[in-house]
MARZA-842364 format. One record per residue: residue number from 0; x, z, y of N, C-alpha, C in turn. Coordinates in steps of 0.1 Angstrom, whole numbers, m for minus. Example, Ala and Ser with C-alpha at 12.3 -4.5 7.8 and 13.67 -1.06 7.14 Angstrom:
<recs>
+------+-------+-------+-------+-------+-------+-------+-------+-------+-------+
: resi :  n.px :  n.pz :  n.py : ca.px : ca.pz : ca.py :  c.px :  c.pz :  c.py :
+------+-------+-------+-------+-------+-------+-------+-------+-------+-------+
:    0 :   132 :    78 :   m57 :   123 :    78 :   m45 :   132 :    78 :   m33 :
:    1 :   128 :    71 :   m22 :   137 :    71 :   m11 :   129 :    79 :     0 :
+------+-------+-------+-------+-------+-------+-------+-------+-------+-------+
</recs>
This chain:
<recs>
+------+-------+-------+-------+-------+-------+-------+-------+-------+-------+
: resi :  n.px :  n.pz :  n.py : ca.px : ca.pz : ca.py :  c.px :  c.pz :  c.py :
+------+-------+-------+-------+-------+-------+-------+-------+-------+-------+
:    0 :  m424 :  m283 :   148 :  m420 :  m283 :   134 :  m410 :  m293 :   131 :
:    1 :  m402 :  m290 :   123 :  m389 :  m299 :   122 :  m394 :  m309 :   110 :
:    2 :  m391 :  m323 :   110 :  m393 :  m329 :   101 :  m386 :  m323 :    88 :
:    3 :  m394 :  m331 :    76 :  m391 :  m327 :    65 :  m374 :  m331 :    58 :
:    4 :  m369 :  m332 :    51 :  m354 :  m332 :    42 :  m360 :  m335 :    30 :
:    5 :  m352 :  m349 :    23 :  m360 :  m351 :    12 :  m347 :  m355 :     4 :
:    6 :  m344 :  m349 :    m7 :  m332 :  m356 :   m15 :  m341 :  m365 :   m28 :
:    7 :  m338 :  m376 :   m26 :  m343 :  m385 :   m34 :  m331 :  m389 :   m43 :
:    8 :  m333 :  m390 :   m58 :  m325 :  m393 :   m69 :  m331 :  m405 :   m80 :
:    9 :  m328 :  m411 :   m78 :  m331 :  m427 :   m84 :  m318 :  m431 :   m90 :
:   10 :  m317 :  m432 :  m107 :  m308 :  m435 :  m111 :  m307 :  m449 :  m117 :
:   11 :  m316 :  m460 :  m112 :  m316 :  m472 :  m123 :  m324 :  m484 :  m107 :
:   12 :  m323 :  m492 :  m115 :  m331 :  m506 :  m102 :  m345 :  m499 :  m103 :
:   13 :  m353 :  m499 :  m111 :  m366 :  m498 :  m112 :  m369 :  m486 :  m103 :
:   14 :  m363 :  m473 :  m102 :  m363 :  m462 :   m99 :  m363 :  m462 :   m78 :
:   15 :  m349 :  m475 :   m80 :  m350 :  m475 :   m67 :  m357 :  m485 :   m59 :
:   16 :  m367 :  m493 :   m66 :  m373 :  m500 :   m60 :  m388 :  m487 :   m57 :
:   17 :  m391 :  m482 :   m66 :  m403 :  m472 :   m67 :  m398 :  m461 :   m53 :
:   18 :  m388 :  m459 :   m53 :  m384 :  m450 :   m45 :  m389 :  m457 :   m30 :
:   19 :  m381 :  m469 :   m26 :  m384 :  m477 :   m17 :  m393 :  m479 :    m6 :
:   20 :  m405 :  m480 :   m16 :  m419 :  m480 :   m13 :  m423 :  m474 :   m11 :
:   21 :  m421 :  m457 :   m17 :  m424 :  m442 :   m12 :  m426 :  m439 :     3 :
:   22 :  m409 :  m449 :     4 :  m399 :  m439 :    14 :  m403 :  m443 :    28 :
:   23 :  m404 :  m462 :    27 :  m410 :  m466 :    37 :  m423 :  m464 :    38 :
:   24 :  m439 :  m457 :    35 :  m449 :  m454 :    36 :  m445 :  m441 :    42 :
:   25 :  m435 :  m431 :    36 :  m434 :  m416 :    41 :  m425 :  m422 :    57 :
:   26 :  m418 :  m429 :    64 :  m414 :  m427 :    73 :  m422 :  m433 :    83 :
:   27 :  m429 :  m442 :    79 :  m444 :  m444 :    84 :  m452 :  m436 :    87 :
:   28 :  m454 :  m423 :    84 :  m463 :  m415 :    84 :  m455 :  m400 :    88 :
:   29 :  m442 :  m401 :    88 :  m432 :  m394 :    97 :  m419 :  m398 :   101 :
:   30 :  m418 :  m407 :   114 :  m410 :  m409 :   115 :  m390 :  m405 :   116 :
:   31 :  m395 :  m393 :   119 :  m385 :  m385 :   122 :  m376 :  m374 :   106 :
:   32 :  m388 :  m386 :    94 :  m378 :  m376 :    85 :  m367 :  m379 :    77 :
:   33 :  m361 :  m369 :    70 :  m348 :  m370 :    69 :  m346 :  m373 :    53 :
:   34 :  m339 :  m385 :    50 :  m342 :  m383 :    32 :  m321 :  m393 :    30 :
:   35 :  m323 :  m384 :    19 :  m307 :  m388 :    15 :  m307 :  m383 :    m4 :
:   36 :  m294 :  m388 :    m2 :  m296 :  m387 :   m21 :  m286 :  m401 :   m29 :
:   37 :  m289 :  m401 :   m43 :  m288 :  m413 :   m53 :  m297 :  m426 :   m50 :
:   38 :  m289 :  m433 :   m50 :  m296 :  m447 :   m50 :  m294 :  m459 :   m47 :
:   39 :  m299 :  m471 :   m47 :  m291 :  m487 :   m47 :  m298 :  m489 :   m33 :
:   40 :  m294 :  m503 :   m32 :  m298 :  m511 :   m20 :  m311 :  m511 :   m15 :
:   41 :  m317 :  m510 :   m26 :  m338 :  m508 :   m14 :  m337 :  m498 :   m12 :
:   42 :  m331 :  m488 :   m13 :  m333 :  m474 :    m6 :  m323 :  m471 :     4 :
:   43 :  m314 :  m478 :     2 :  m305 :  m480 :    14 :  m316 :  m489 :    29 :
:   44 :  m322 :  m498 :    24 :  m327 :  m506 :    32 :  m338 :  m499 :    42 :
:   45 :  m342 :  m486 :    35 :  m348 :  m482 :    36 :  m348 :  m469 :    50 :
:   46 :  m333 :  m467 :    47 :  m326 :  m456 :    60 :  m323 :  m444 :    50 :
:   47 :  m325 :  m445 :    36 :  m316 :  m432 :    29 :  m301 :  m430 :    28 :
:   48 :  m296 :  m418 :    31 :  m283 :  m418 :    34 :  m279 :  m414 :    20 :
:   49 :  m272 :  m431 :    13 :  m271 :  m430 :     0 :  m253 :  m420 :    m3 :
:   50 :  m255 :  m405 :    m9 :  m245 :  m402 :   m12 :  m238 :  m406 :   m28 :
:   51 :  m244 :  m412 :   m33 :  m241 :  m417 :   m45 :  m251 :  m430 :   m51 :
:   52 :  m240 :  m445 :   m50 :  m246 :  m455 :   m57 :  m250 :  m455 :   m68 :
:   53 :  m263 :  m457 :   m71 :  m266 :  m466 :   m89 :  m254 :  m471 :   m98 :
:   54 :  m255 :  m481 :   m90 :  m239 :  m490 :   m95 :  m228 :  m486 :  m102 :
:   55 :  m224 :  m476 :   m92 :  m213 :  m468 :   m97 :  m216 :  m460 :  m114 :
:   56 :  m228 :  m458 :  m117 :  m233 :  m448 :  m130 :  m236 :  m460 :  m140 :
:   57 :  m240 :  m472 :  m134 :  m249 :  m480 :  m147 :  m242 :  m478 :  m158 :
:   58 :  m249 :  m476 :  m170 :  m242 :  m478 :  m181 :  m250 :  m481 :  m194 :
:   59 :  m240 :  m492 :  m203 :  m253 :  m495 :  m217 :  m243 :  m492 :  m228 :
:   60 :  m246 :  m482 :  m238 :  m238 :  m481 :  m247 :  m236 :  m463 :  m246 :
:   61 :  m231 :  m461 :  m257 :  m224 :  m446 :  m258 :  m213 :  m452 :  m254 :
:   62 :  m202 :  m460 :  m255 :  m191 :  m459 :  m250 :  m187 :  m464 :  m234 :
:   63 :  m196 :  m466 :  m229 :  m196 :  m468 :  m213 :  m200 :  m455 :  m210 :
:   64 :  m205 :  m448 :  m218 :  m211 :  m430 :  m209 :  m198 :  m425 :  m208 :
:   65 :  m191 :  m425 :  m223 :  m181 :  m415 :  m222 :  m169 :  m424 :  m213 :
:   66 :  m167 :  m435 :  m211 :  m157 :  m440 :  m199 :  m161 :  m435 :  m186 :
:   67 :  m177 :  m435 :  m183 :  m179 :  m432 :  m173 :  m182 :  m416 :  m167 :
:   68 :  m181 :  m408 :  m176 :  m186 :  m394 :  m179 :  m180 :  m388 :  m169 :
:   69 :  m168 :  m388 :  m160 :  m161 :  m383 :  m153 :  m167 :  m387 :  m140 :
:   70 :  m175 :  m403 :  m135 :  m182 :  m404 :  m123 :  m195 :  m400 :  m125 :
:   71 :  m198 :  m394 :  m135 :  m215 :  m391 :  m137 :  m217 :  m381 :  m134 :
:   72 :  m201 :  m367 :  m137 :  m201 :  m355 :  m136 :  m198 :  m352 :  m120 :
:   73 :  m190 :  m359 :  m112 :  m187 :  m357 :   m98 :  m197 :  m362 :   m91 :
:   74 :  m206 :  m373 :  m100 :  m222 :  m374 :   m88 :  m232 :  m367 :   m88 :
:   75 :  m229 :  m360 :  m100 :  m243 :  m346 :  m103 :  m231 :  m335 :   m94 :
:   76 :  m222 :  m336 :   m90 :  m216 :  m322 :   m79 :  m217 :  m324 :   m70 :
:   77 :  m214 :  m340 :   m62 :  m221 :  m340 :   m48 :  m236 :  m339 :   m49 :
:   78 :  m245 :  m344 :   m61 :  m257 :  m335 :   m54 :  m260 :  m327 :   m52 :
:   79 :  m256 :  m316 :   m63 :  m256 :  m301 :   m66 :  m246 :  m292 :   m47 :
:   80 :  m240 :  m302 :   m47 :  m232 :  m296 :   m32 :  m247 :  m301 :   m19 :
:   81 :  m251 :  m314 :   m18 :  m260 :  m314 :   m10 :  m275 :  m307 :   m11 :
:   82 :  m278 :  m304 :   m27 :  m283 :  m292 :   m23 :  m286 :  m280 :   m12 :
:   83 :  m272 :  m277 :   m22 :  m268 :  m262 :   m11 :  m262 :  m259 :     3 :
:   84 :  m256 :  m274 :     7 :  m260 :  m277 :    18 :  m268 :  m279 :    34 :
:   85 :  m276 :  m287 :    26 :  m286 :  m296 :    31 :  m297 :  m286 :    32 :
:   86 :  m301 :  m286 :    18 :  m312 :  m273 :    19 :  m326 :  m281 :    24 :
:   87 :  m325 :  m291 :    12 :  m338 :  m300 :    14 :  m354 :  m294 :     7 :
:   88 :  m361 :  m293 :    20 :  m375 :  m294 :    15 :  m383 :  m302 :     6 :
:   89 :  m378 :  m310 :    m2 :  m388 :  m318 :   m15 :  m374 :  m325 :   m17 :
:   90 :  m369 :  m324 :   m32 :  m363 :  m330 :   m44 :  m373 :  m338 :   m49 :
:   91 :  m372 :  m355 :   m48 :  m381 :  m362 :   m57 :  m370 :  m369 :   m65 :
:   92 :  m371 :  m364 :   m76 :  m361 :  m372 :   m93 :  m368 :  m387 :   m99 :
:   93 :  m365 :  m397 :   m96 :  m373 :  m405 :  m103 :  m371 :  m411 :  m116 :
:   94 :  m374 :  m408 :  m126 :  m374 :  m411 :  m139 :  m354 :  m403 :  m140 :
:   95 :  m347 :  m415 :  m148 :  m334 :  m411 :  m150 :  m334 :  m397 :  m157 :
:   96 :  m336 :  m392 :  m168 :  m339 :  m381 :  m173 :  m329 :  m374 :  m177 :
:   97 :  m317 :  m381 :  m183 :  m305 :  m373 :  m186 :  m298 :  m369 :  m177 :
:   98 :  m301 :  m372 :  m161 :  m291 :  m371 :  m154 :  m302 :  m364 :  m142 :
:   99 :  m312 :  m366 :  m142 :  m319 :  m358 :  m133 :  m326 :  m342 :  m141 :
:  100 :  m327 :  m343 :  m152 :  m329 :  m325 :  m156 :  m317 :  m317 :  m158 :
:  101 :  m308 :  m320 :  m160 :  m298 :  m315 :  m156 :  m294 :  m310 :  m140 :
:  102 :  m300 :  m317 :  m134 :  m302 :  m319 :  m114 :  m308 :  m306 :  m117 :
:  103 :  m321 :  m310 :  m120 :  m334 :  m300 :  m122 :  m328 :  m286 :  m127 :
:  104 :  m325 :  m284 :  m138 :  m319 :  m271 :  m139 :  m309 :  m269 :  m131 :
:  105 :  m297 :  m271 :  m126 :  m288 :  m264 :  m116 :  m295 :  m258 :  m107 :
:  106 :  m309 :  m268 :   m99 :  m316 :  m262 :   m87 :  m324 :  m256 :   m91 :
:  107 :  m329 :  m251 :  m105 :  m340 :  m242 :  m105 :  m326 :  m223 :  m108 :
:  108 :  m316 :  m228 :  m113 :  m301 :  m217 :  m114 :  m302 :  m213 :   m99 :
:  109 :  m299 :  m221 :   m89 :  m295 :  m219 :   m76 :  m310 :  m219 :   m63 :
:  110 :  m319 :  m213 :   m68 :  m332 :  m218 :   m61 :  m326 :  m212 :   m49 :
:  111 :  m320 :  m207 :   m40 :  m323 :  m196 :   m29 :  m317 :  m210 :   m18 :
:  112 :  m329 :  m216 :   m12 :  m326 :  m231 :    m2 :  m329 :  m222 :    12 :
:  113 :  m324 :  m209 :    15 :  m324 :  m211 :    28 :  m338 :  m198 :    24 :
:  114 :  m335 :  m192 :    17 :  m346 :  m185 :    18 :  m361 :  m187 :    10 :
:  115 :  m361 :  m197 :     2 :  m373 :  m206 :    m1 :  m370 :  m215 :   m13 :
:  116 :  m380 :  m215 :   m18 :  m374 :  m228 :   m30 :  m383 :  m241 :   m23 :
:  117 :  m377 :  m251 :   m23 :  m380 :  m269 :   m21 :  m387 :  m272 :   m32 :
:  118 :  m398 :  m278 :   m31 :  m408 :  m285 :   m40 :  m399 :  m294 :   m46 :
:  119 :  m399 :  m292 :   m60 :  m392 :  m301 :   m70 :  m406 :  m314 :   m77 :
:  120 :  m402 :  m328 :   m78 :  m413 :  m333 :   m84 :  m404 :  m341 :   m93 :
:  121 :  m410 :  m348 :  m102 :  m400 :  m356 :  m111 :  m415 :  m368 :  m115 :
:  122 :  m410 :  m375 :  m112 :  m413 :  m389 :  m115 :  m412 :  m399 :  m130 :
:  123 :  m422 :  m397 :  m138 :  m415 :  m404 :  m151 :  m408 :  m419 :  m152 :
:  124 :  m410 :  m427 :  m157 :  m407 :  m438 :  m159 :  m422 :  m443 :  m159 :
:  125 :  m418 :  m460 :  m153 :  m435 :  m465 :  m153 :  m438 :  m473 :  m162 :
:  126 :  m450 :  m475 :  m167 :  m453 :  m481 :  m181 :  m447 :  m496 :  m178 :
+------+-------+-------+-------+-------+-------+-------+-------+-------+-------+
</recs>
């Protein structure tokens, strides 16, 4: 059986520290699996093959979205592209809501991963 493919999306520090901890318990418990996605340095540390930094999105203000609205839209298309690529068995979204339901509906538009739809989970924010 082929290890699992996990696109992990963590849009903030808190997200990717939560992510972190997941990731190293899950590779613990399979070594051989495969996880890539959004995310900062602890999930890098972790062995996710980060296709889009945190960093690059942070933003406080309405007028830092709309400066940055053009890298927010090309990092929701390389996901949407790794998607349909990759063709991962479990999408975990962690919190980040405006930018991961949006995720969330493209992949529920484009469910056909190969034959199969990938377990979607979404992660809220922690108290």
């Amino acid at each position: 059986m082929a290890e699992p493919r996990i696109l992990f999306v963590a849009g903030e520090p808190s997200g990717d520290l939560h992510a972190s901890f997941l990731i190293r318990e899950l590779k613990r418990l399979h070594p051989g699996i495969k996880t890539f996605g959004m995310g900062g340095a602890r999930m890098k540390e972790e062995g996710v093959e980060i296709l889009q930094r945190i960093e690059d999105l942070a933003v406080v203000g309405l007028w830092e979205v709309v400066y940055r609205l053009p890298k927010i839209r090309k990092a929701l298309s390389t996901l949407c592209r790794a998607l349909k690529e990759r063709k991962p068995d479990l999408l975990l979204l962690i919190d980040y809501p405006g930018f991961n339901l949006r995720l969330a509906r493209q992949y529920r538009g484009d469910r056909r991963l190969d034959g199969r739809d990938a377990r979607l989970l979404r992660a809220p924010p922690s108290p």
